[in-house]
VOMARMI-193320 format. One line per field, with one value per residue: residue number from 1; residue in three letters; x, y, z of N, C-alpha, C in turn. Coordinates in steps of 0.2 Angstrom, whole numbers, plus 5000, padded with zeros to 4 digits. Each point is the difference from the previous one (the first is absolute). Example, Ala and Ser with C-alpha at 12.3 -4.5 7.8 and 13.67 -1.06 7.14 Angstrom:
<nodes>
seq 1_2
type ALA_SER
nx 5066_4998
ny 4972_5005
nz 5039_4996
cax 4996_5004
cay 5006_5006
caz 5000_5001
cx 5004_4996
cy 5006_5005
cz 5000_5003
</nodes>
This chain:
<nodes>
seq 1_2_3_4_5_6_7_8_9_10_11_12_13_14_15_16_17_18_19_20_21_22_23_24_25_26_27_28_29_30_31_32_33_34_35_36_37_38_39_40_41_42_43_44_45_46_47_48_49_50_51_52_53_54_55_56_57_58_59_60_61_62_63_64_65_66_67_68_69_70_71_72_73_74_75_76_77_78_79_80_81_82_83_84_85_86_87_88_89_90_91_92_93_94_95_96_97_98_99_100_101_102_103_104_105_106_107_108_109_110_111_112_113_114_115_116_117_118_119_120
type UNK_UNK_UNK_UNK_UNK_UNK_UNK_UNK_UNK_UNK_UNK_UNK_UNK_UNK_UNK_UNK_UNK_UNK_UNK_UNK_UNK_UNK_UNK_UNK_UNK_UNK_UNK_UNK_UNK_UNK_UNK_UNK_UNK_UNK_UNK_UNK_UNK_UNK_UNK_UNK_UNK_UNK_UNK_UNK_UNK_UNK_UNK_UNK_UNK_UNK_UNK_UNK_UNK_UNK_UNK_UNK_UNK_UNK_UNK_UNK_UNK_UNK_UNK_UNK_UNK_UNK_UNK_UNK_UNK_UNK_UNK_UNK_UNK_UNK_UNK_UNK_UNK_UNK_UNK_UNK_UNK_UNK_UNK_UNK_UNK_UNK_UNK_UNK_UNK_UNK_UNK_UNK_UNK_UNK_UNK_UNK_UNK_UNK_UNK_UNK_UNK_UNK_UNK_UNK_UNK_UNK_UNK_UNK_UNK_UNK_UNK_UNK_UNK_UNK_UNK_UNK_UNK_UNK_UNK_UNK
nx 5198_4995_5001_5001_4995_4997_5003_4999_4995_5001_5001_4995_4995_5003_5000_4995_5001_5005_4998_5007_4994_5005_4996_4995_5002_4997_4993_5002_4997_4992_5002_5000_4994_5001_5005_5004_5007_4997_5002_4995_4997_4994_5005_5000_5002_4998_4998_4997_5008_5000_5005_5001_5006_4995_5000_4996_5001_4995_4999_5002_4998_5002_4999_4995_5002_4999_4995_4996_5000_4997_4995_5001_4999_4994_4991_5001_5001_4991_5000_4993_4998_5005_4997_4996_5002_4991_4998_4996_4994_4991_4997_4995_4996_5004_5002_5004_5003_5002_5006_5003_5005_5001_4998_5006_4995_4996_4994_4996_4996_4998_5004_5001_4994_5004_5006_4996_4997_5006_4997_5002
ny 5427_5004_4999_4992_5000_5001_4994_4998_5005_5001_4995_5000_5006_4997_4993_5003_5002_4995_5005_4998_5004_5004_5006_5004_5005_4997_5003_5005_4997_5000_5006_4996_5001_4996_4999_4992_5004_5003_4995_5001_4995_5005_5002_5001_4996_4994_4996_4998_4995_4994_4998_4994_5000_5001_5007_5000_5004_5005_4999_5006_5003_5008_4999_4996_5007_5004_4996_4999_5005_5002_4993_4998_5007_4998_4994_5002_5006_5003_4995_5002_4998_5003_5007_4997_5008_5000_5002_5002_5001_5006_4998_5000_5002_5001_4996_5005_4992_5001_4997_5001_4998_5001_4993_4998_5003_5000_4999_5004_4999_5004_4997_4996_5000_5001_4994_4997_5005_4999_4997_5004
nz 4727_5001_5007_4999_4998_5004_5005_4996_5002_5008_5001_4996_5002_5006_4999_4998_5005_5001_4993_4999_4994_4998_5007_4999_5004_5005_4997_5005_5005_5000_5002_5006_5002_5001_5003_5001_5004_4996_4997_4998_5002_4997_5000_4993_4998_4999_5006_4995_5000_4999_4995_5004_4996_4996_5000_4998_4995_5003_4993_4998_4997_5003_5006_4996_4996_5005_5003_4994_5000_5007_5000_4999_5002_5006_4997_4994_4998_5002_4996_5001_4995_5000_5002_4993_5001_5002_4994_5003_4992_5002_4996_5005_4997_4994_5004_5000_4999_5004_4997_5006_4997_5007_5000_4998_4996_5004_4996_5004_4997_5005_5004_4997_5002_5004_5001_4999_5005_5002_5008_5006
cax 5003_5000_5006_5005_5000_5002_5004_5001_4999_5004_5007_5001_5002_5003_5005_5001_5003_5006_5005_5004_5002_4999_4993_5002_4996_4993_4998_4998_4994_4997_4998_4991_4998_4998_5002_4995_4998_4994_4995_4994_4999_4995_5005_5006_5002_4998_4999_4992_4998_5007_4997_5006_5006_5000_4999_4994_4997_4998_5002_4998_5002_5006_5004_5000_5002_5009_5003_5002_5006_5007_5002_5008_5005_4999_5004_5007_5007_5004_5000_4996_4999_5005_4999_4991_4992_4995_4995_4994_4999_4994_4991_4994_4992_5000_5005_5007_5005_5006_5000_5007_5002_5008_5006_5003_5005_5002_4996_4993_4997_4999_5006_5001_4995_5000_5005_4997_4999_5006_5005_5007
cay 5000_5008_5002_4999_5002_5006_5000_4997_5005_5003_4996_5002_5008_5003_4997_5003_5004_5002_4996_5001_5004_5007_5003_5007_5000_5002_5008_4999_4997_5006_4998_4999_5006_4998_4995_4993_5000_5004_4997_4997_4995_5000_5003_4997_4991_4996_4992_4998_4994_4994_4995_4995_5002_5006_5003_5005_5008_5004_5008_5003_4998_5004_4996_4995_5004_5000_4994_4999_5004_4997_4995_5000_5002_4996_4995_5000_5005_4998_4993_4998_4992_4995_4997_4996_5003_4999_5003_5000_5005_4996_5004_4995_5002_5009_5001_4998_4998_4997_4993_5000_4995_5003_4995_5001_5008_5003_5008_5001_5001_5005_5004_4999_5007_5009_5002_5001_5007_5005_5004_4996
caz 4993_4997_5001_4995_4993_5001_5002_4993_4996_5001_4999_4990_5000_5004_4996_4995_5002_5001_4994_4998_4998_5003_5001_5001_5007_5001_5001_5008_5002_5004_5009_5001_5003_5007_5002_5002_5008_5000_4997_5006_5000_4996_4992_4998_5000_5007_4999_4999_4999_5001_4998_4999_5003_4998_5004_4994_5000_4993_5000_4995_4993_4999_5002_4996_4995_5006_5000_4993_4996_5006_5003_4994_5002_5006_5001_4999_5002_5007_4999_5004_4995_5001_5008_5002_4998_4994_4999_4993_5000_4995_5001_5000_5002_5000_5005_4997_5008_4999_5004_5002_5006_5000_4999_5004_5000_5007_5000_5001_4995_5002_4998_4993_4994_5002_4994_4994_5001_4998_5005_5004
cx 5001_5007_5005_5002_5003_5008_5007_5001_5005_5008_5003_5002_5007_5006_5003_5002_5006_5005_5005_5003_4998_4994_4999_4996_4994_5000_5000_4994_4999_5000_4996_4999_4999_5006_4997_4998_4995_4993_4994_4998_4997_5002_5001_5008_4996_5003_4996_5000_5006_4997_5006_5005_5000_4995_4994_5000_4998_5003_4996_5000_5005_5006_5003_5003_5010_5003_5003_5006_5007_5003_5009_5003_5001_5005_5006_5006_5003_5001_4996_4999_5005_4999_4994_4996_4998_4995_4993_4997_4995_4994_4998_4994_5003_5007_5007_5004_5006_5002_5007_5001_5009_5004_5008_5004_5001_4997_4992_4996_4998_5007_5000_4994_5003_5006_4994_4997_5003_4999_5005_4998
cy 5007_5003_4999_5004_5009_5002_4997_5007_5004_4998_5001_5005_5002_4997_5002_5008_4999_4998_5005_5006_5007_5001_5006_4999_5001_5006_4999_4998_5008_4999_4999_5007_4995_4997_4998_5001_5007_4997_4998_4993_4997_5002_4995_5001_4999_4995_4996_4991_4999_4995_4994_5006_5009_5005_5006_5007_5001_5008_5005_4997_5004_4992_4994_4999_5001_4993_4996_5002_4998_4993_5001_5003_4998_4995_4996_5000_4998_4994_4997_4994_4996_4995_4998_5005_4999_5004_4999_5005_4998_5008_4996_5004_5010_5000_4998_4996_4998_4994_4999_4993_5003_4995_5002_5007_5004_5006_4996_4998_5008_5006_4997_5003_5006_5000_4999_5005_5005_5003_4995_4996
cz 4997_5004_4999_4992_5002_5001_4993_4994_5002_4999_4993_5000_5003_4997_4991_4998_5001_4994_5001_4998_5002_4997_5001_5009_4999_5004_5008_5002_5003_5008_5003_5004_5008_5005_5003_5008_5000_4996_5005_5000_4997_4993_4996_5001_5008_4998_5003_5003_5001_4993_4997_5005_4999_5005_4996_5005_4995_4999_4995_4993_4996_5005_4998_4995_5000_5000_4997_4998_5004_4999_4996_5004_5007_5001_4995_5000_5010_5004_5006_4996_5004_5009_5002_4998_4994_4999_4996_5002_4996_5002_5001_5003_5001_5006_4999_5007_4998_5007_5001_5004_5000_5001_5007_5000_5007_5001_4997_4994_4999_4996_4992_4998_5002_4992_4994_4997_4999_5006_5003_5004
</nodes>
């Protein structure tokens, strides 16, 4: 049920983002300092689970933060919605995850947290 809710929270946000009227740009997202093919295993983002069709990592709370900002420009624009992908997104016990299910978009869960990061 929480995941739901979550996944509901995120459909509102991401959907409410796409009005009509002119926007000023959003400010550039920060770089990461890591890429993911240097990332350790033990790093943030991991992935901590599987839960339904979705896939849990956790991450930072700088990361948490990026992602937010990002989804719109992600999964929107690049019409990942359009091809099944889902997301959610929660704190629970000080831990910020995230919850990808890539649907029929033809990329990784993995690979969609890297666009939500702002690497390649």
């Amino acid at each position: 049920m929480a995941r739901l809710c979550l996944v509901l929270l995120l459909v509102a946000a991401v959907m409410g983002g796409c009005s009509t009227g002119a926007r000023e740009p959003a400010p550039p997202a920060p770089t990461p300092t890591l890429s993911p093919t240097t990332t350790l295993v033990s790093a943030l983002p991991r992935q901590v689970g599987t839960d339904g069709g979705y896939q849990v990592f956790e991450v930072t709370a700088q990361q948490y933060q990026l992602i937010g900002q990002r989804v719109h420009e992600v999964i929107v624009r690049q019409k990942l919605w359009d091809r099944g992908v889902r997301l959610g997104a929660g704190v629970n016990q000080g831990k910020y995850h995230v919850l990808i299910d890539p649907g029929l978009s033809g990329l990784t869960a993995r690979q969609i947290l890297n666009r939500l990061l702002g690497n390649p």
